[in-house]
C-alpha positions in Angstrom: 3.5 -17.7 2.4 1.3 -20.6 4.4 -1.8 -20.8 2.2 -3.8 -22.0 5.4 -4.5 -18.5 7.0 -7.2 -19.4 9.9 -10.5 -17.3 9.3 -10.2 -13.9 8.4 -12.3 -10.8 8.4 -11.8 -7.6 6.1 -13.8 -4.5 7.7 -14.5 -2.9 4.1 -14.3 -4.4 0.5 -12.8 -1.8 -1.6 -9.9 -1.7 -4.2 -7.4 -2.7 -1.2 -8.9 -5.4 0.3 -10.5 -6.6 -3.5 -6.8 -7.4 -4.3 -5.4 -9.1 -1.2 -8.4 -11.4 -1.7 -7.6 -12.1 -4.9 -3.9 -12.6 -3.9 -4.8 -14.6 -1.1 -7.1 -16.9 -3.0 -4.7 -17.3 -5.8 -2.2 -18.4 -3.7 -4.3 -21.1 -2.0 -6.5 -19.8 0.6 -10.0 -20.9 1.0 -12.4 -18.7 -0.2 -15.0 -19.7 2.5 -12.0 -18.3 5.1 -12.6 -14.7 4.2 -15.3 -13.3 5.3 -16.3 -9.0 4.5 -18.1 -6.5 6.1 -19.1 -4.2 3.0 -22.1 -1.8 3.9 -22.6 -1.1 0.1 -25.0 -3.8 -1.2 -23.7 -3.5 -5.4 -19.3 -3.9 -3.6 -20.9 -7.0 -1.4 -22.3 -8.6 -4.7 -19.5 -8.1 -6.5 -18.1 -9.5 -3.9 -19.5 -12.6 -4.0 -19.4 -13.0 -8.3 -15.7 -12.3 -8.2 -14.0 -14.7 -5.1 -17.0 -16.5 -3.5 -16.3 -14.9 0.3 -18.8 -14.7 2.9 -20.1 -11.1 2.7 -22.0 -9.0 5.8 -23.4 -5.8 6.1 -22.6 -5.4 9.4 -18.5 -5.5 10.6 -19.6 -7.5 13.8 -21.1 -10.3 11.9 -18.4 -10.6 9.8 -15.6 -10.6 12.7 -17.3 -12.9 14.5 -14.9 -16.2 14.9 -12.3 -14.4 13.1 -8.8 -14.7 14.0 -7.1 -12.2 12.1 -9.4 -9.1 10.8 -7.8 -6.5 8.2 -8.8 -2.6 8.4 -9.7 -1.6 4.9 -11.8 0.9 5.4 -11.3 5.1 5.1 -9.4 6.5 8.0 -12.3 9.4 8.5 -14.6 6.6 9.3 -12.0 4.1 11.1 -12.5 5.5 15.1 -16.0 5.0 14.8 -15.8 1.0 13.3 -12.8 0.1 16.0 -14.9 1.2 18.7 -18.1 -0.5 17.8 -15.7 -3.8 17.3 -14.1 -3.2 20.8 -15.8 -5.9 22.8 -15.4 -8.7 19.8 -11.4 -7.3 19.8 -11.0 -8.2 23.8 -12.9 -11.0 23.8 -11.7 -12.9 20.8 -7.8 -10.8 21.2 -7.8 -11.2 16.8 -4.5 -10.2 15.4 -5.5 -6.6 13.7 -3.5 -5.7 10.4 -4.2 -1.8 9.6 -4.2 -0.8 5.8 -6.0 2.3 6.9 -3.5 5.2 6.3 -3.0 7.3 8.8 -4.0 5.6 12.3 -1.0 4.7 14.3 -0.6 1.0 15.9 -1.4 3.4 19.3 -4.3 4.8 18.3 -5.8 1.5 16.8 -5.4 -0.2 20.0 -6.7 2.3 22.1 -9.8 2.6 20.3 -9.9 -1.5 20.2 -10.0 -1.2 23.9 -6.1 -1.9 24.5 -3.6 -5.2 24.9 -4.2 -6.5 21.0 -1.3 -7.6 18.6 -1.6 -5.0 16.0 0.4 -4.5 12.5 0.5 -1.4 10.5 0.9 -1.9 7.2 1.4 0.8 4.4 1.1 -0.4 0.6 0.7 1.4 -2.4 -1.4 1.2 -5.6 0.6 -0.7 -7.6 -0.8 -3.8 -5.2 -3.7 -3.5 -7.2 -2.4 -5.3 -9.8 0.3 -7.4 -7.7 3.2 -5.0 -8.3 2.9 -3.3 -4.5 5.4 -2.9 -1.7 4.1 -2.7 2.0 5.9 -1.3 5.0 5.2 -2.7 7.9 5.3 -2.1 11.9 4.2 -4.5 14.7 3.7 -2.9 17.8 5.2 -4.7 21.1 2.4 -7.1 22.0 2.7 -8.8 17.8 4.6 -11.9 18.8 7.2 -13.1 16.4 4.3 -15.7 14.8 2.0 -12.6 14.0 4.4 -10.6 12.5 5.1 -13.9 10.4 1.7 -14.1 9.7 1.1 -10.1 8.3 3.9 -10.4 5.8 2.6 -13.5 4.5 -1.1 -11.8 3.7 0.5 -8.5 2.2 2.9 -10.4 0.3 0.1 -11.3 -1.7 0.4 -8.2 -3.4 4.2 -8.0 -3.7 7.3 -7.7 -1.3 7.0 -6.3 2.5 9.7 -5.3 4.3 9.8 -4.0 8.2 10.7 -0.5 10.1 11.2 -0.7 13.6 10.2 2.8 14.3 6.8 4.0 13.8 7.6 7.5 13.2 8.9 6.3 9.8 5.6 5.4 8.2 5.2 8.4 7.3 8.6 9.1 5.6 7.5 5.6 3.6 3.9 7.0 3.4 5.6 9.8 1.1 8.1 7.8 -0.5 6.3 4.8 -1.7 2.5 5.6 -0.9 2.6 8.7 -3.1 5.2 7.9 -5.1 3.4 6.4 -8.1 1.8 10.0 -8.4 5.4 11.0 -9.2 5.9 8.4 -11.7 2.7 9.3 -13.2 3.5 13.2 -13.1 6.8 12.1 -14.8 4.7 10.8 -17.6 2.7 13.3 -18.2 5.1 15.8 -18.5 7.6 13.7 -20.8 4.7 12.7 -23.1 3.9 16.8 -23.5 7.5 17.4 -24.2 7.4 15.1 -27.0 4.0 16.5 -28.3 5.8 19.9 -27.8 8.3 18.4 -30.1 6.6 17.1 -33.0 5.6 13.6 -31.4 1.9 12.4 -32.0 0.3 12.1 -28.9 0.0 8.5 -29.3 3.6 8.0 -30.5 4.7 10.1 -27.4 2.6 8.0 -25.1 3.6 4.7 -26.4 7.3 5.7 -26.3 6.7 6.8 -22.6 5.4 4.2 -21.2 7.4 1.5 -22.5 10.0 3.5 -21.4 8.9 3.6 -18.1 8.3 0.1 -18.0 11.5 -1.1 -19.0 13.4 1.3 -17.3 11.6 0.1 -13.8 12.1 -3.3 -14.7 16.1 -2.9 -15.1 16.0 -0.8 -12.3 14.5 -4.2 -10.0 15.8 -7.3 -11.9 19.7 -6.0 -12.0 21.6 -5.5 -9.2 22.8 -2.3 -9.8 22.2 0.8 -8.0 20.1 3.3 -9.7 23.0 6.1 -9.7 25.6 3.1 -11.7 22.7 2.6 -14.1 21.8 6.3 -15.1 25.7 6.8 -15.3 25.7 3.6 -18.0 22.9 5.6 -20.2 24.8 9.2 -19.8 27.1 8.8 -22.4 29.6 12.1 -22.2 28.7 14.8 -24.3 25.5 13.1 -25.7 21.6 13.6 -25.5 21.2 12.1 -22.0 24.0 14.2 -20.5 22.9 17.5 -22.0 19.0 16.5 -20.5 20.9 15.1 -17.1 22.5 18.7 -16.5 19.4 20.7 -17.2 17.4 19.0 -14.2 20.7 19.2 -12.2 20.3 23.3 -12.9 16.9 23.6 -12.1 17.6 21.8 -8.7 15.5 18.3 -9.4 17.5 16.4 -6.4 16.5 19.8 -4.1 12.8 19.6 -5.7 12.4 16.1 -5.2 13.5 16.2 -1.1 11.3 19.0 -0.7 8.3 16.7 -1.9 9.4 13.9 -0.1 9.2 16.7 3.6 6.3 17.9 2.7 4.5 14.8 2.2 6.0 13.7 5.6 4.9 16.3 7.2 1.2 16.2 5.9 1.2 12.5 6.7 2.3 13.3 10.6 0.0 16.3 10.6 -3.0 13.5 9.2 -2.1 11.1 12.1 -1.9 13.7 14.9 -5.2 14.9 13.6 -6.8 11.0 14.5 -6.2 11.9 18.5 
């Protein structure tokens, strides 16, 4: 990723936008480069003490001169701050990344006043500490330079890769935007199986996690598929095999798909909602 972005604006300063700035900055950019539009006084501060960016109250000030601006802000609130930016947007024609979930490339330009490159991106929490994965789509007027230039921001955060049809954000929206939650609901429920077992809480926690941990790491560092590695820890007739069957029975593959729909469906219903 070029370290030399040109100036950039962030429209909101939360936990998003806090940790592409630190990614950005650690990887070379100028803090002086990034300017913020934060309307809470105590996030702008913060601001400043942690990277040293140009903060603004106000997202015009902070657009102003700015080639590339990021959308970090709420969707709820996000019609309401692309309008009010819609004579900056066709005047200086910014490239506009969207972190905002939700909006579609569509909507974001027709509330931007139309004819802007535009790239949707979709990342998850894990970018928070550097660990993320962003989707992204350009829509057809992101020229092959922009595009270029998207991935190398969110990669700042961890690996991107592209869809080439929009419709599929949200199918990535409930695989990898939720799917920490799953992880996490994993957890919980294996560390009260152990407590239900005799563990200590903190025993059953510590074996959890670590468990987790490793088990994600194997899962990215080797080149294996995640079916040839769970068949490598199902030894026949052992411990894992006897657990494997049981969430076989009780339907976990069927379970699992039928999150995965419903969170597609509620993401499509949350974008249809922002016409």
């Amino acid at each position: 990723m070029s370290s030399n972005f040109p100036t950039l604006a962030f429209i909101g300063g939360g936990n998003m936008a806090r940790s592409l700035i630190g990614g950005l900055i650690a990887r070379g950019q100028a803090p002086a480069a990034i300017r913020v539009a934060e309307p809470n006084a105590t996030q702008r501060d913060a601001l400043v003490q942690g990277f040293g960016v140009p903060v603004f109250e106000s997202s015009v000030e902070a657009v102003a001169g700015a080639e590339l601006w990021v959308l970090a802000v709420k969707p709820q609130v996000l019609p309401e701050i692309c309008r009010a930016l819609a004579p900056q947007a066709q005047a200086q024609k910014p490239l506009v990344i969207s972190v905002a979930a939700g909006a579609t490339t569509s909507q974001l330009e027709r509330w931007l006043g139309g004819r802007l490159a535009i790239v949707r991106a979709m990342p998850n929490t894990p970018a928070l500490i550097g660990m993320g994965i962003t989707a992204l789509f350009a829509n057809a007027d992101a020229k092959y330079d922009q595009r270029e230039r998207a991935a190398g921001l969110l990669a700042a955060v961890g690996p991107t890769v592209w869809i080439d049809d929009e419709k599929h954000m949200d199918a990535v929206t409930a695989v990898s935007g939720s799917g920490p939650a799953y992880l996490f609901l994993l957890a919980e429920a294996m560390e009260a199986a152990g407590v239900a077992q005799g563990l200590s809480k903190v025993v059953a926690q510590a074996l959890v996690r670590q468990t987790l941990h490793g088990a994600a790491r194997m899962l990215v560092d080797l080149p294996e598929p995640a079916d040839v590695l769970r068949q490598r820890v199902t030894s026949p007739g052992g411990t894992t095999e006897a657990a494997i069957d049981t969430f076989e029975t009780g339907g976990f593959r069927a379970l699992v798909n039928a999150a995965i729909v419903a969170a597609t469906r509620r993401g499509a219903e949350l974008s249809a909602g922002n016409e």
